[in-house]
C-alpha positions, 0 to 999 in steps of 0.5 A: 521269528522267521523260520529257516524255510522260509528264509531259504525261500525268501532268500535264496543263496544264488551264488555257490561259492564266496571271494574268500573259499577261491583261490585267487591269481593276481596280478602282481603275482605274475608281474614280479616273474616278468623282466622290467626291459620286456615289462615296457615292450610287451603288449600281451604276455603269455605266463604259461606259454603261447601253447596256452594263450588262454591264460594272457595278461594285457597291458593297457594305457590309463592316463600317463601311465600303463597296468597290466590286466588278466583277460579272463578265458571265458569273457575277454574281459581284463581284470586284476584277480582270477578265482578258481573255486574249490570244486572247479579245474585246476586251470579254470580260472576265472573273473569274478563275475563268470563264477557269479561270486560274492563277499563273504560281507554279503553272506556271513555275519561278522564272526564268521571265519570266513569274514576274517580272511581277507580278499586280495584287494585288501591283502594290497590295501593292508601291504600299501598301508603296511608301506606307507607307515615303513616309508613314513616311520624311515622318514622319521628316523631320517629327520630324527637322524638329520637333527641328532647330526646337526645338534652334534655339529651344533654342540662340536661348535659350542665345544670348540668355541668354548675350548678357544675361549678356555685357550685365550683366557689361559693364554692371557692368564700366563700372559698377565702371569709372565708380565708379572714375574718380569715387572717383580724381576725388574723390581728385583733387579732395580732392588740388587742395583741399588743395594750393590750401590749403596754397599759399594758407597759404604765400602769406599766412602763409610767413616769407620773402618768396620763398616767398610771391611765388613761391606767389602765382605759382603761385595766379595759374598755377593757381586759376582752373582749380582748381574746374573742372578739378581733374586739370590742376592736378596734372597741371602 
């Protein structure tokens, strides 16, 4: 087994600070303090002031849109993220490449503390991840919604096609029941006409003279409420 010795010697560790112990400025950081109106006209913004032009953020065309980059005080060169390590100024901040500063992937094992602490580009790629699952969970729950809508439209149809159905089969049941009661009236009717005639034969016409007092008792009973109430006359 290599000793410790000689794997420091080996393998000296250049760099005196990692990504992950600095404290970092993003852009985004500084973005979301600027106007949207100034965002689209200003070509070199000072966060801190003209008085402090060594701290600036540019804007530079990429493709069919523009981004907003650091320059870095020491290089001019525009970059994303400004590290401040632990034991430097309180404003010297700088690119990753001025500080010669390396991933704490690149030093430390897996179960390092420092190795759970995530770096700003992967702060934004976990936020974007975090956003495209909302946006695509929201689009679920719209599609869900928009379905829910259309099978309550779909059900206040079927309802409302079976309430007209149940309306036109009640309505035709009392239509069936109305033409009932009215041929059984007229069967009445045709019933009381004929009794009253026979009754009206038997009084005047009946060989014997009991036959005809006792129909002309009946026609006294019952004639005046024949033409009106036709049923009571059989019913009695």
């Amino acid at each position: 087994m290599l000793s410790a010795g000689f794997l420091n010697h080996r393998w000296p560790k250049r760099h005196a600070h990692v990504v992950e112990e600095c404290r970092a400025l993003h852009v985004r950081d500084f973005l979301a303090e600027l106007d949207p109106f100034l965002r689209e006209r200003l070509s070199t913004w000072y966060p801190l002031g003209e008085e402090h032009p060594w701290f600036s953020l540019v804007r530079r065309y990429g493709g069919a849109c523009t981004r907003w980059w650091f320059l870095c005080p020491r290089c001019a060169r525009p970059c994303e993220t400004l590290y401040r390590p632990p034991d430097a100024d309180e404003y010297d901040s700088r690119c990753r490449a001025c500080w010669d500063l390396v991933y704490a992937s690149q030093r430390y094992g897996a179960r390092h503390p420092l190795r759970q602490r995530l770096t700003m580009r992967k702060q934004i790629s976990r936020r974007k991840v975090a956003t495209r699952k909302a946006r695509r969970v929201e689009r679920q729950r719209a599609r869900l919604r928009r379905e829910w809508a259309r099978e309550r439209r779909r059900q206040a149809a079927r309802l409302r096609k079976t309430q007209a159905a149940d309306a036109a089969a009640r309505a035709a049941r009392e239509a069936e029941e109305r033409a009932r009661v009215e041929e059984r009236r007229q069967q009445f009717d045709a019933l009381a006409v004929k009794g009253l005639t026979t009754l009206r034969d038997l009084a005047a016409h009946a060989p014997r003279q009991r036959v005809r007092e006792g129909a002309q008792r009946v026609l006294a009973r019952y004639e005046p409420f024949a033409p009106a109430e036709p049923r009571r006359f059989l019913r009695r």
